[in-house]
N, C-alpha and C positions, 0 to 999 in steps of 0.2 A: 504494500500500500504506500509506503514510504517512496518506494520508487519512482510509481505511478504521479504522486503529487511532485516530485521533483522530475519527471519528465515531462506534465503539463507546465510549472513552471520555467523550467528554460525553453520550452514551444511557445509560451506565452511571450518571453523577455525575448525570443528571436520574430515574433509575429511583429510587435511592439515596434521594433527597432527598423525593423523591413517598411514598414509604415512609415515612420517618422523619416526614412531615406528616402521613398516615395514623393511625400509631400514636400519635401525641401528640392526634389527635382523639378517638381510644379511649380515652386514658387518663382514667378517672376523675377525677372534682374532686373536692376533700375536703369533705364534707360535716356529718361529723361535727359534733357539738354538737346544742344547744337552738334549735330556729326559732319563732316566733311567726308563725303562721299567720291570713290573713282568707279567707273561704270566701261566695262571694254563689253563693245558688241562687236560684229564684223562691220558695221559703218564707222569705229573707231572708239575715242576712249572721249569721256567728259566728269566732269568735276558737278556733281550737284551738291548740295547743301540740304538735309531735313533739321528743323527743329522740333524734338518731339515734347509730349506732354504723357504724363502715364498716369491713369487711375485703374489701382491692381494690374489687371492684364489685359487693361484695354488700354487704346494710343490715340493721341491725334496728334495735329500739328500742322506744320508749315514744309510745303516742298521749295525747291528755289534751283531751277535751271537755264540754262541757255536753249534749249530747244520747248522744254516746255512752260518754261515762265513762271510764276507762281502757281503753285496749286493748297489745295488741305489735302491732308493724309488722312486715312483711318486704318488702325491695323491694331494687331495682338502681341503678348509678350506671355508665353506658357514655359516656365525655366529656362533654357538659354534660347528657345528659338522663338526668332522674329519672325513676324510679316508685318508689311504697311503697303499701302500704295491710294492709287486716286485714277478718277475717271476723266479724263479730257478729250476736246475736239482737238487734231492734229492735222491737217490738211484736207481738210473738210471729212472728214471720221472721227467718231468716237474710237479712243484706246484705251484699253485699263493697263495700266503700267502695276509691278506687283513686284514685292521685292521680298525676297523668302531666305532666310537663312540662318545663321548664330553668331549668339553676343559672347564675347570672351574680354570684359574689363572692360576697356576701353578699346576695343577694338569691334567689328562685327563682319561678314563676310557670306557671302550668297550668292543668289542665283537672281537675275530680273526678268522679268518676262513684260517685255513691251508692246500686248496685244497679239496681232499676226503678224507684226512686224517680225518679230524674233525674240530674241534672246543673248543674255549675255549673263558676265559677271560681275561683282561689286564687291569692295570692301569698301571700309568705314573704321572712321578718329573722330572718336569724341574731342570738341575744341574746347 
């Protein structure tokens, strides 16, 4: 019987623990602030700017580029991985531009998908 209660107890203290490592992989990273963004597609590389806003694991904020001007962002933050993006007219079409990937400090790094245009990659400095 002795056993039995000390082999529930450490199934317990290892269920316990497995959880709490769970949920801390969930918990969002702060993201918040201004990033300086590099973006290489096969039409070439550009420098955009997001400034985000975070409440829990949801995003908003400010985009800022050379091809697409100003926009607002809206996206998620579920433990290290991002998305954000926004819907614009681009040469008379709507494009949803989406930017998917991972936060590691002050760094971030992914995948963008610019509609049917294509695709590319990006990193990201927090300024």
């Amino acid at each position: 019987m002795k056993r039995l209660a000390l082999l529930l107890t450490i199934a317990t203290a290892f269920g316990v623990a497995s959880l709490a490592h769970v949920a801390a992989q969930d918990k969002p990273v702060d993201v918040s602030g201004k990033w300086a963004l590099t973006v290489e597609t096969a039409a070439g590389t550009g420098n955009p700017s997001v400034e985000l806003k975070q409440d829990g694991g949801t995003l908003t904020g400010n985009y800022s580029s050379q091809v697409f001007g100003e926009q607002k962002v809206t996206g998620t933050i579920k433990g290290t991985a991002i998305t954000f993006g926004f819907t614009t007219e681009f040469q008379g079409s709507n494009v949803t531009v989406t930017y998917a990937g991972t936060v590691d400090g002050a760094t971030m790094k992914g995948k963008v998908t610019i509609g049917e245009m294509g695709e590319g990659t990006f990193t990201g400095k927090r300024q």
